[in-house]
LORO-223740 format. One record per residue (C-alpha): x, y, z; residue number from 1; residue in three letters. Coordinates in pm, whole numbers, plus 50000, padded with zeros to 5 digits. Layout:
N
NODE    east   north      up     k     r
NODE       X       Y       Z   NUM   ALA
...
***
This chain:
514
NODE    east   north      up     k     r
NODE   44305   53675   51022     1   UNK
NODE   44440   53723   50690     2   UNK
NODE   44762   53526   50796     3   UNK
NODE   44519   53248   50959     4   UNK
NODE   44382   53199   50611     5   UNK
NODE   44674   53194   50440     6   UNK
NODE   44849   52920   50680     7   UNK
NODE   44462   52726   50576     8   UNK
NODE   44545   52737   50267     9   UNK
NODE   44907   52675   50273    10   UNK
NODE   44797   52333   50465    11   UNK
NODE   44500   52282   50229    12   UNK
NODE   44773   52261   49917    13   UNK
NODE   45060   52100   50127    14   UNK
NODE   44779   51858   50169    15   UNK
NODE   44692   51820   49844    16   UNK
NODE   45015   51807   49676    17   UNK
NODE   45105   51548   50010    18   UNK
NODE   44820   51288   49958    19   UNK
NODE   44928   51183   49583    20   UNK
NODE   45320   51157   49712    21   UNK
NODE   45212   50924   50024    22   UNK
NODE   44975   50729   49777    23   UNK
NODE   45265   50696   49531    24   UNK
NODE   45514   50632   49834    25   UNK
NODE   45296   50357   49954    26   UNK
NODE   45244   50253   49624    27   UNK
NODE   45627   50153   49572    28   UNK
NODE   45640   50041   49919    29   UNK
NODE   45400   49790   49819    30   UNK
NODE   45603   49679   49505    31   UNK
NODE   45898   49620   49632    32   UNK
NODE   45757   49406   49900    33   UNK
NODE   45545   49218   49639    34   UNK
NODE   45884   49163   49435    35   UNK
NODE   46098   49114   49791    36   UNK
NODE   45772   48807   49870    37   UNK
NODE   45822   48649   49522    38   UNK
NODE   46166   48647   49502    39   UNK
NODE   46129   48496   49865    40   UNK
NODE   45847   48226   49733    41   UNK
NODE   46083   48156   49466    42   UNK
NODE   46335   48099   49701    43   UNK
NODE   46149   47846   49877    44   UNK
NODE   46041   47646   49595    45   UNK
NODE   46416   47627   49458    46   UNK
NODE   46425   47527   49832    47   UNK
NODE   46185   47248   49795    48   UNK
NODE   46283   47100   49445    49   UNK
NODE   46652   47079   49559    50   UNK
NODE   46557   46923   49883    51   UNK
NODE   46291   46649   49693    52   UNK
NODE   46591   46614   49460    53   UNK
NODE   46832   46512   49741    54   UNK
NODE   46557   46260   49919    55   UNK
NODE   46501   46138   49589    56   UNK
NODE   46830   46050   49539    57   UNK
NODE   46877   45926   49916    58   UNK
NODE   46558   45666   49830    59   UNK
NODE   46720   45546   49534    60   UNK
NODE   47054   45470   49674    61   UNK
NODE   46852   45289   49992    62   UNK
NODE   46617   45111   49755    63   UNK
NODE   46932   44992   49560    64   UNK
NODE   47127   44895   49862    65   UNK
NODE   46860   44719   49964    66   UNK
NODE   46784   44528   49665    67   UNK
NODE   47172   44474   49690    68   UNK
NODE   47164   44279   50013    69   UNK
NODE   46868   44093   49934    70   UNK
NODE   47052   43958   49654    71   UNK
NODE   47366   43872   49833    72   UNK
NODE   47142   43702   50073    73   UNK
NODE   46975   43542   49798    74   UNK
NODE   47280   43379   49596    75   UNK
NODE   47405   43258   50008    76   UNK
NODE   47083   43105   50075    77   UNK
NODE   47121   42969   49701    78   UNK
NODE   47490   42818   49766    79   UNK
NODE   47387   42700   50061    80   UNK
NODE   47082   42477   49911    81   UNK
NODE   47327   42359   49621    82   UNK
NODE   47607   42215   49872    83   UNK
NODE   47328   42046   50122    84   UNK
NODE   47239   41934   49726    85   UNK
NODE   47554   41817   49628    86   UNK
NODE   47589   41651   49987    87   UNK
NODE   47270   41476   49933    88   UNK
NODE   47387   41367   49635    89   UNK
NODE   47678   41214   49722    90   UNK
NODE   47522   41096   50013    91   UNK
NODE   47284   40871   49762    92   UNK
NODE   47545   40833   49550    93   UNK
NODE   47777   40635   49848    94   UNK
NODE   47455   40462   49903    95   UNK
NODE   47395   40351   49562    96   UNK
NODE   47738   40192   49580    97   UNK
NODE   47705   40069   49893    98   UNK
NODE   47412   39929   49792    99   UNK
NODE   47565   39736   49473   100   UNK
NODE   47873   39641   49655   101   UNK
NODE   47604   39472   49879   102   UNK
NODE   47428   39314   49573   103   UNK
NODE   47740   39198   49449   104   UNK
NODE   47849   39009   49769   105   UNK
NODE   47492   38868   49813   106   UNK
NODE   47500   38785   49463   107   UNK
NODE   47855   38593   49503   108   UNK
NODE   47720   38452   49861   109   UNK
NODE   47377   38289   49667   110   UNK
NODE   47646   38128   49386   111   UNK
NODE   47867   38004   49678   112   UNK
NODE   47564   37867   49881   113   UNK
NODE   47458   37716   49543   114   UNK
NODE   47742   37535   49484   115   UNK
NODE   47782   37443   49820   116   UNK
NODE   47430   37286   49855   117   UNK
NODE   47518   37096   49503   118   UNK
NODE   47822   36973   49633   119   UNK
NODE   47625   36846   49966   120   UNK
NODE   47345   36661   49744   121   UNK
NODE   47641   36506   49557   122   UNK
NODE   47774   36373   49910   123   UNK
NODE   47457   36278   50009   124   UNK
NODE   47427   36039   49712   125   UNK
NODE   47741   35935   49748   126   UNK
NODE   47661   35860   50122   127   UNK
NODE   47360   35684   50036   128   UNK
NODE   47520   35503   49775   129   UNK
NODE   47801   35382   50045   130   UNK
NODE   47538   35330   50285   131   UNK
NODE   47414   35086   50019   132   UNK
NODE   47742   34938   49956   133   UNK
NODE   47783   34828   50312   134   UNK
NODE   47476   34707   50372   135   UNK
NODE   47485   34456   50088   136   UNK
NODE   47848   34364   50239   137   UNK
NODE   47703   34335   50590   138   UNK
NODE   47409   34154   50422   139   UNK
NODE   47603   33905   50253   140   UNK
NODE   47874   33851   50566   141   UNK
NODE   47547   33830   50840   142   UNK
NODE   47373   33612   50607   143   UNK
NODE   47068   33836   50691   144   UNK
NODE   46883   34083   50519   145   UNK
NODE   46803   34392   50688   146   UNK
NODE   46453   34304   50822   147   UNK
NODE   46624   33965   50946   148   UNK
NODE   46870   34165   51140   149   UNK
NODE   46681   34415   51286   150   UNK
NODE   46426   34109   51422   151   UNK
NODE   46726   33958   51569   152   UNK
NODE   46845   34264   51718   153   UNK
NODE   46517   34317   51896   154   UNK
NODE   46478   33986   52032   155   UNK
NODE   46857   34023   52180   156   UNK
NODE   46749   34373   52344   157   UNK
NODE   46400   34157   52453   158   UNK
NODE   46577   33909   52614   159   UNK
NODE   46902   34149   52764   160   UNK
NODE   46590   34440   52926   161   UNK
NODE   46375   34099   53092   162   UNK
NODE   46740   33973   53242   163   UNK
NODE   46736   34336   53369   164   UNK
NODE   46401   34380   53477   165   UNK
NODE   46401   34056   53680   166   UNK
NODE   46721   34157   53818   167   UNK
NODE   46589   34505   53917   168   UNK
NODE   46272   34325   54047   169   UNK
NODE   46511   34062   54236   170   UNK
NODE   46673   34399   54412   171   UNK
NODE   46353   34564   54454   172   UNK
NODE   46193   34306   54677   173   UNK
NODE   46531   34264   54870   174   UNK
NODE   46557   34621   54955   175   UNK
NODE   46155   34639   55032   176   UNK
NODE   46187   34301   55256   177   UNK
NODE   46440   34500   55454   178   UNK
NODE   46272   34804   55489   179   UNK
NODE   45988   34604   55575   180   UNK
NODE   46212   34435   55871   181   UNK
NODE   46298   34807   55982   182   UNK
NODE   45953   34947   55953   183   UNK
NODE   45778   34638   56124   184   UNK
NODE   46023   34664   56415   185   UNK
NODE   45946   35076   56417   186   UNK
NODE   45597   35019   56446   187   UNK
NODE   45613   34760   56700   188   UNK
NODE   45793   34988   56895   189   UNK
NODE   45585   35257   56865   190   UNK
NODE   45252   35047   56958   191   UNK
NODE   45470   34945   57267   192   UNK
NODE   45522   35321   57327   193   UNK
NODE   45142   35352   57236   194   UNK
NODE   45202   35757   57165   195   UNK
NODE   45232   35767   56785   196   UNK
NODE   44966   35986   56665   197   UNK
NODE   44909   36182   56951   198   UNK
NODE   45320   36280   56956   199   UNK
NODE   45326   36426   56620   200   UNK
NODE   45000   36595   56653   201   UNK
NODE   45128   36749   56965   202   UNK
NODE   45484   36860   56803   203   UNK
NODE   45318   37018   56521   204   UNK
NODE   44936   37154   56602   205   UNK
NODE   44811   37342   56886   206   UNK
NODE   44418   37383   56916   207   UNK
NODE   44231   37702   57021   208   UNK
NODE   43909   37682   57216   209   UNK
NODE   43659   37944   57056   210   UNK
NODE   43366   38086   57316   211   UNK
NODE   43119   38017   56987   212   UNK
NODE   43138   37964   56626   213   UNK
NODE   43066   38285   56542   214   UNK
NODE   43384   38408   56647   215   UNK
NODE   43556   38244   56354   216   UNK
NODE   43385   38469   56105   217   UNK
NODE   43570   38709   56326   218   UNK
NODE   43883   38575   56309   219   UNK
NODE   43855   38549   55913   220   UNK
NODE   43768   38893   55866   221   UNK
NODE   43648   39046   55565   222   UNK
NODE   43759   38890   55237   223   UNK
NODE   44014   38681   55490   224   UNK
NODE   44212   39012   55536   225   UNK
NODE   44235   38882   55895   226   UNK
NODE   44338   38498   55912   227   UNK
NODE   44624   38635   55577   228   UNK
NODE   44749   38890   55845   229   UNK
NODE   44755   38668   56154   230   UNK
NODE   44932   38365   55897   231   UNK
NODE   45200   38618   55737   232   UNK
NODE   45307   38781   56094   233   UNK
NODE   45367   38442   56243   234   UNK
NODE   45397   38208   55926   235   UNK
NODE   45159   37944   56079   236   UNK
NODE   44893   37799   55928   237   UNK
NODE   44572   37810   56070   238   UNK
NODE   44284   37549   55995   239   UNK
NODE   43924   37674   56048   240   UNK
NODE   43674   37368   55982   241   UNK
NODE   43367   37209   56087   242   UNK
NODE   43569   37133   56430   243   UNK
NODE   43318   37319   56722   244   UNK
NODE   43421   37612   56876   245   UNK
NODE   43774   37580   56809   246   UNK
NODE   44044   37641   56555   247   UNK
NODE   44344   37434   56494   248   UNK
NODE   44723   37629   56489   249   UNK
NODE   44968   37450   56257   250   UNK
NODE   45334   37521   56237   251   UNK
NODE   45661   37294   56262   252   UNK
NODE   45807   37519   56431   253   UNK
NODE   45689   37532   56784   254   UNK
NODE   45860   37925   56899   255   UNK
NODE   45569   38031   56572   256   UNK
NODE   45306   37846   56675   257   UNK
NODE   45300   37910   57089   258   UNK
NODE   45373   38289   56956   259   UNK
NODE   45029   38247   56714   260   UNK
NODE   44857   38069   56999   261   UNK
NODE   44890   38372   57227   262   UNK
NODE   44805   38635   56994   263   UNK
NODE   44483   38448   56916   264   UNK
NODE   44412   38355   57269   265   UNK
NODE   44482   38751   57343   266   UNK
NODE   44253   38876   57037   267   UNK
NODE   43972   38643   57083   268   UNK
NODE   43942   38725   57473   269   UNK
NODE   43985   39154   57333   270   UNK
NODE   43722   39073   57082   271   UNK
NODE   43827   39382   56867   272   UNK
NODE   44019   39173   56565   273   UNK
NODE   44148   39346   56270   274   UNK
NODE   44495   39381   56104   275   UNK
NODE   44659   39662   56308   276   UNK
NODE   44499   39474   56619   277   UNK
NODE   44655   39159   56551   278   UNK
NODE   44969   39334   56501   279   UNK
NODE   44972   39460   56832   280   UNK
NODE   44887   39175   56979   281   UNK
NODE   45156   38915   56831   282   UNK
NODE   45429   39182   56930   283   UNK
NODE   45310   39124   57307   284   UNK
NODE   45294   38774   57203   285   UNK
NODE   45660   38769   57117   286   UNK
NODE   45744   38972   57456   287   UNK
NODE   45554   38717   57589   288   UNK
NODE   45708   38417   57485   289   UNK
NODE   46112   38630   57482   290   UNK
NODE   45970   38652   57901   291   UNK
NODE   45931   38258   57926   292   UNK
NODE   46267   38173   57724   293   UNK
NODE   46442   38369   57966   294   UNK
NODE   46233   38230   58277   295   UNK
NODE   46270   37859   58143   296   UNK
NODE   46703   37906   58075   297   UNK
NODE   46701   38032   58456   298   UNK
NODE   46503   37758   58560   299   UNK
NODE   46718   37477   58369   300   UNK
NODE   47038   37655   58532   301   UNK
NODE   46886   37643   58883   302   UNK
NODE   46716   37255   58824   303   UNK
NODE   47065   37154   58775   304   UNK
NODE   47264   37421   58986   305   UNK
NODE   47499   37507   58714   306   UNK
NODE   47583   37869   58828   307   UNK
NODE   47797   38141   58675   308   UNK
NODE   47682   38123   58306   309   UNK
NODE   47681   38410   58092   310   UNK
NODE   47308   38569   58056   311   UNK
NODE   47341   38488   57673   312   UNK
NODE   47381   38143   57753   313   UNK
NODE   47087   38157   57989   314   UNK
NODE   46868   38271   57683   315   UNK
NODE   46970   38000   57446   316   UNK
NODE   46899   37765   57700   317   UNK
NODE   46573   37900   57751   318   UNK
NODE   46497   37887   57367   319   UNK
NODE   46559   37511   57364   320   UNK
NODE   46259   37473   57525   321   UNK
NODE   46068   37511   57172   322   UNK
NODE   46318   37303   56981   323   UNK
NODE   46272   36935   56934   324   UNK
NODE   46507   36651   56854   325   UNK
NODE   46396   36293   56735   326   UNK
NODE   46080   36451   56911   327   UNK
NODE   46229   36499   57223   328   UNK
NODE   46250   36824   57399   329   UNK
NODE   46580   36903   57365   330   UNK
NODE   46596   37167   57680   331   UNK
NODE   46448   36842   57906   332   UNK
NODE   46723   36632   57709   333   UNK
NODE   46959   36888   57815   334   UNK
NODE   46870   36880   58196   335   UNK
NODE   46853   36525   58163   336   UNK
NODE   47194   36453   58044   337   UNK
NODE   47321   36711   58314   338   UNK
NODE   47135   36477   58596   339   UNK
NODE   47287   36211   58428   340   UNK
NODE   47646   36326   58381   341   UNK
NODE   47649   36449   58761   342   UNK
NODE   47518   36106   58917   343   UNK
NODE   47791   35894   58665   344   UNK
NODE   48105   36177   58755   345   UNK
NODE   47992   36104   59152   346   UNK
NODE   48039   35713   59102   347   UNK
NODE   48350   35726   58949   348   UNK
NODE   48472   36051   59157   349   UNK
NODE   48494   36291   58864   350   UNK
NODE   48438   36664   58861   351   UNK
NODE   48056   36693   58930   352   UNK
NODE   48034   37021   58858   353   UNK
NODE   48193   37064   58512   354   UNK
NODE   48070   36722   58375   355   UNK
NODE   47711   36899   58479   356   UNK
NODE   47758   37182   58314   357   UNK
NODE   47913   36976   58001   358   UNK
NODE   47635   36821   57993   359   UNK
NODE   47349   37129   58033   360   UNK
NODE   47539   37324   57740   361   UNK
NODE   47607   37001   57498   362   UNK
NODE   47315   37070   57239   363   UNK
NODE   47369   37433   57301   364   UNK
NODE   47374   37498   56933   365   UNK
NODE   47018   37339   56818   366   UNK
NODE   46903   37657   57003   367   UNK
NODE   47024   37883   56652   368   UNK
NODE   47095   37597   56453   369   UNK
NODE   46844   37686   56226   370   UNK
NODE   46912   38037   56204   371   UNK
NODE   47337   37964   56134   372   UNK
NODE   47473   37730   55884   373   UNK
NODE   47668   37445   56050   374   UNK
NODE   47571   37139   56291   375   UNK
NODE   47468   37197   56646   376   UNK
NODE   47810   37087   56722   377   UNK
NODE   47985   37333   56566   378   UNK
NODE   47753   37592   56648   379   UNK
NODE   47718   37498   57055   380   UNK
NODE   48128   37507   57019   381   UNK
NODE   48134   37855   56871   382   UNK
NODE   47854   37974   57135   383   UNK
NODE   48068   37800   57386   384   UNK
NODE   48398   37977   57311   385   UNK
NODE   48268   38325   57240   386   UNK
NODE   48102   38322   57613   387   UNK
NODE   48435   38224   57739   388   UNK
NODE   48342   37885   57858   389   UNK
NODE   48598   37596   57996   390   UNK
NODE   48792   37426   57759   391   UNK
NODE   48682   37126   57897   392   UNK
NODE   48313   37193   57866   393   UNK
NODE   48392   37308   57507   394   UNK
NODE   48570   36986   57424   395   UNK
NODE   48296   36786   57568   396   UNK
NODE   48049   36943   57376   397   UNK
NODE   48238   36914   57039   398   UNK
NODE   48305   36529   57133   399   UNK
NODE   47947   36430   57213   400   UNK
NODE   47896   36307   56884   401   UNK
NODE   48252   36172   56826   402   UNK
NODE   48292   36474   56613   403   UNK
NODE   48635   36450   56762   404   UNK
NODE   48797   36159   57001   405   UNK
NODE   48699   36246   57358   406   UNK
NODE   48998   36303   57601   407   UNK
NODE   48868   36371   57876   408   UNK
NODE   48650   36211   58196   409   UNK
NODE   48363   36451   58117   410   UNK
NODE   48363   36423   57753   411   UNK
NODE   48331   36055   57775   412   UNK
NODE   48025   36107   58090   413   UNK
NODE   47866   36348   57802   414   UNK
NODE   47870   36128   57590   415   UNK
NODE   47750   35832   57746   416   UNK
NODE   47444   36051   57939   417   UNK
NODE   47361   36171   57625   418   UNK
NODE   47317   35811   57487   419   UNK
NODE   47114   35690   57784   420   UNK
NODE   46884   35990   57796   421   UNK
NODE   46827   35957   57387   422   UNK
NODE   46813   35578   57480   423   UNK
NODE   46485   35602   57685   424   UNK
NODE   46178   35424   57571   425   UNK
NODE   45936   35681   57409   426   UNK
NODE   46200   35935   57440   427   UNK
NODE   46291   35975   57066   428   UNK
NODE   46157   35965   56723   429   UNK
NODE   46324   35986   56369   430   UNK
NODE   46025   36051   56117   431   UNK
NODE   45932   36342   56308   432   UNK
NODE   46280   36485   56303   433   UNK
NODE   46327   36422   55958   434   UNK
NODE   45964   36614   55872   435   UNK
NODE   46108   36891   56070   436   UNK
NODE   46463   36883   55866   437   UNK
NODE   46288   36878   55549   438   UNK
NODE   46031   37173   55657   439   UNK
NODE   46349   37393   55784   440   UNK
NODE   46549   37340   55490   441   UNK
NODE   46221   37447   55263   442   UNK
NODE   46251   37784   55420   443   UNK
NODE   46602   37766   55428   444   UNK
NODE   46578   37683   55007   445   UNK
NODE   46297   37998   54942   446   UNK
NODE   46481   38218   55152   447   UNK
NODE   46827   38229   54999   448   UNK
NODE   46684   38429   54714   449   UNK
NODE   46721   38802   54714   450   UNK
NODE   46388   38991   54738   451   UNK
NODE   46244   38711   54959   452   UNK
NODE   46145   38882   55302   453   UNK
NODE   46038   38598   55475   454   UNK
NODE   45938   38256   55381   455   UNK
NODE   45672   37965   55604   456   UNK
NODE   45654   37634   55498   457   UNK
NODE   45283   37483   55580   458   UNK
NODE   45033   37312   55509   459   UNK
NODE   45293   36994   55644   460   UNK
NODE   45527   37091   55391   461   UNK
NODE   45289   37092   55115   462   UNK
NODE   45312   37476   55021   463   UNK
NODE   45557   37709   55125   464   UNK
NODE   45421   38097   55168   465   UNK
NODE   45688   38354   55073   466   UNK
NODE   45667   38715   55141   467   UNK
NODE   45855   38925   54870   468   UNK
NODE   45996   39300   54918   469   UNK
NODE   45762   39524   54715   470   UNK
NODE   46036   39745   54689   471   UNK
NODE   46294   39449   54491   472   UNK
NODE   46033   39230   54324   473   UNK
NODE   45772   39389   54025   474   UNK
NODE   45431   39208   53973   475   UNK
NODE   45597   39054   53701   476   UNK
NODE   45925   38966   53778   477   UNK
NODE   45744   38761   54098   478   UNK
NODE   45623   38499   53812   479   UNK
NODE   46028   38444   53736   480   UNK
NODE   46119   38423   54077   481   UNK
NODE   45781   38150   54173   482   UNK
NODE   45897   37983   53896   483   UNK
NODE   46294   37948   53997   484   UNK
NODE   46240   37922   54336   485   UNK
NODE   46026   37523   54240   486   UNK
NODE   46285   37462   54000   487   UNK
NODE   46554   37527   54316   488   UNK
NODE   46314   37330   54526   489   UNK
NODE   46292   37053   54294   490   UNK
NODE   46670   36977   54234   491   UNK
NODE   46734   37020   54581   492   UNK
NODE   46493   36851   54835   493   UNK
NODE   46336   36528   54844   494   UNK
NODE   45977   36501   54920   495   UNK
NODE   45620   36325   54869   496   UNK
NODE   45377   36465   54654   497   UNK
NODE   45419   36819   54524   498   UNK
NODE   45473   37164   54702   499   UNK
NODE   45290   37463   54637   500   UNK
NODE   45489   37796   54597   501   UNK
NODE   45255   38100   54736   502   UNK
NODE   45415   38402   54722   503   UNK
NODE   45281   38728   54818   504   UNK
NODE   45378   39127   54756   505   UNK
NODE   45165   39372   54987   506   UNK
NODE   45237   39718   54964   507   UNK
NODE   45120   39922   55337   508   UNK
NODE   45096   40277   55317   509   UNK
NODE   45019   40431   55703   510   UNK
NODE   44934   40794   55722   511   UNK
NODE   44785   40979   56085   512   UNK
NODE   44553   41281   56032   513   UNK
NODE   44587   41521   56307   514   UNK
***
């Protein structure tokens, strides 16, 4: 017990004498680790002002770069300016000079003109003074004064133009008396013939019967859009009037109007006319009409029994039948002179054959003489030889019009058939021939420009219609061309009157919605 007391008390003092040494252990513990965090904080904020220091000194040496390079940019942007400067200058400066060397010539230019316009009023003076001179001299050799000499010179060119004009009067009425002689013995002829009027009309108009008048409202369409079509497809001319239930076709050129004449026939008996309509139907016109050139050549060979011609020959043939001469039908002519040939190479015992066939081919080339430049003889030759023909047929043919001397039998029975068929009473007539000339060599004039699609003369030769290629010719450059196409017309053709140029550009757009 005792010795449990005494360890109590043992522990009771250890304890005591323990808790002030832990306090005072703890006590230092704590000290040093205040001093150990100061000298720590201390550390850090040496730390932090030597690190602000550095960055400090980093800024400034950025800042100053910086402001460096902005300077250097600065005086570069600032040479730059003062050499586009000094160019500029100099620039003006050669201007300047130029500008008083410019001065300086006008300046010397003005004095030279001055003294050049002096020394022209001093010749004029002395020019008038000369003039002067002389006319005193010429004044006092003429024994007239100027007034006196100009009266006399009048009455000398009075008396010289009445010598003329009585002369020119003198050959006036000679010519005219002849002319008259001509003319009275051409219509004295033709009232023998009695078929003047009714020829020509039938050479150059066709008339189509109408079931009723209204049909020609029809036929005009709306705004005309029809009749313009039907006239630019075929380049006829056709005449509506007060004429009843019927419309008049006019063309010189008979293959147009028979190929208008069928269309309209064709539309007015369809009854549905507008512009894609009449298209269609003066295609199958053309067919139509290609069908009866070809039927009328076979017919012409068989008429005269020419056989073994080429088929190209057959078709030209057969296109005679719309070509005229003198107002003769020159495919008729043709047969003719073959009949004629045939009956003179049997009296004399020639070959009947070939002086036949000489004689069917001899105007061979008015089929395309109007489509190639050259006379019908030279044409029908070329046709002649390229189809292989006889020699003799082609030398006939070029000798029919003693283009060349004839040397043969059947070049002289050409010839003289030819005569006596053109010979014929009524067979023949000139002014109709020469209308036609003068109407084909209208086209032929409006057509030899480029841009020109196709060109009609109508109206009897009074206006020519000319279709234009949208595509070549502007809206304004068609006002040139109108314009140089009459002068052309004027310094080349002779006719009555004056001749209309009507020229037309249509644009056609065609689109199919499906």
């Amino acid at each position: 017990m005792i010795t449990i007391i005494a360890c109590v008390i043992t522990a009771v003092i250890a304890l005591a004498i323990g808790i002030p040494a832990g306090i005072q252990i703890r006590k230092q513990t704590a000290e040093k680790e205040i001093g150990s965090a100061e000298e720590e904080a201390k550390r850090i904020i040496n730390e932090a002002i030597k690190g602000g220091e550095s960055k400090k000194r980093e800024a400034l040496v950025e800042a100053k770069e910086e402001i460096l390079q902005a300077r250097n940019e600065y005086e570069r942007e600032v040479k730059e300016r003062r050499a586009d400067l000094q160019k500029q200058e100099r620039r003006l400066q050669q201007k300047e000079e130029n500008l008083d060397r410019k001065t300086e010539n006008m300046e010397r230019k003005e004095e030279t003109l001055q003294k050049k316009l002096g020394e022209l009023d001093a010749a004029r003076e002395e020019v008038e003074e000369v003039k002067r001179s002389e006319m005193e001299v010429l004044e006092r050799i003429s024994g007239f004064t100027a007034d006196e000499a100009k009266a006399y010179l009048i009455q000398q060119i009075e008396d010289d133009v009445t010598h003329e004009a009585a002369m020119k009067v003198k050959e006036i009425e000679t010519r005219y008396k002849e002319e008259a002689d001509t003319k009275a013995k051409e219509i004295i002829s033709l009232a023998i013939q009695r078929c003047a009027a009714d020829h020509v009309a039938e050479a150059t108009v066709s008339v189509v019967p109408l079931p009723n008048d209204e049909m020609k409202g029809r036929i005009i369409g709306r705004e005309g859009r029809n009749i313009r079509t039907l006239e630019t497809l075929t380049g006829v001319d056709l005449i509506i009037d007060d004429t009843p239930e019927a419309i008049t076709v006019s063309c010189f050129d008979p293959v147009r109007r028979e190929i208008a004449r069928i269309a309209l026939e064709k539309l007015i008996q369809d009854g549905r006319i507008h512009p894609s309509r009449i298209e269609e139907m003066v295609e199958k016109a053309k067919r139509e009409v290609d069908a009866t050139i070809k039927a009328e050549g076979e017919r012409a060979v068989f008429e005269t029994n020419v056989h073994g011609l080429h088929p190209e020959l057959i078709k030209l043939l057969g296109r005679m039948k719309y070509r005229t001469s003198y107002g003769q039908n020159v495919l008729n002519h043709s047969i003719e002179v073959s009949h004629l040939a045939g009956l003179l190479a049997a009296e004399i015992g020639a070959n009947v054959n070939e002086a036949k066939r000489a004689g069917l081919l001899h105007d061979l080339g008015k089929s395309i003489d109007h489509e190639v430049e050259g006379s019908h003889v030279q044409i029908g030759v070329e046709l002649a030889r390229k189809y292989r023909e006889n020699e003799n047929v082609v030398h006939a043919i070029e000798a029919h019009h003693n283009d060349v001397e004839p040397r043969t039998i059947v070049a002289c029975l050409v010839q003289a058939a030819d005569a006596i068929s053109a010979a014929r009473p009524g067979a023949r007539r000139e002014n109709l021939e020469n209308y036609i000339k003068r109407l084909e060599k209208l086209e032929e004039v409006t057509s030899s420009f480029p841009g020109v699609e196709k060109s009609f003369a109508i109206q009897a030769g009074r206006e020519v219609r000319i279709m234009v290629k949208p595509e070549q010719v502007s809206e304004d450059e068609m006002v040139l061309l109108a314009r140089d196409i009459a002068k052309k017309i004027e310094d080349e053709l002779e006719y009555p009157g004056q001749i209309k140029v009507n020229m037309i550009r249509e644009t056609k757009v065609v689109a199919y919605a499906k």
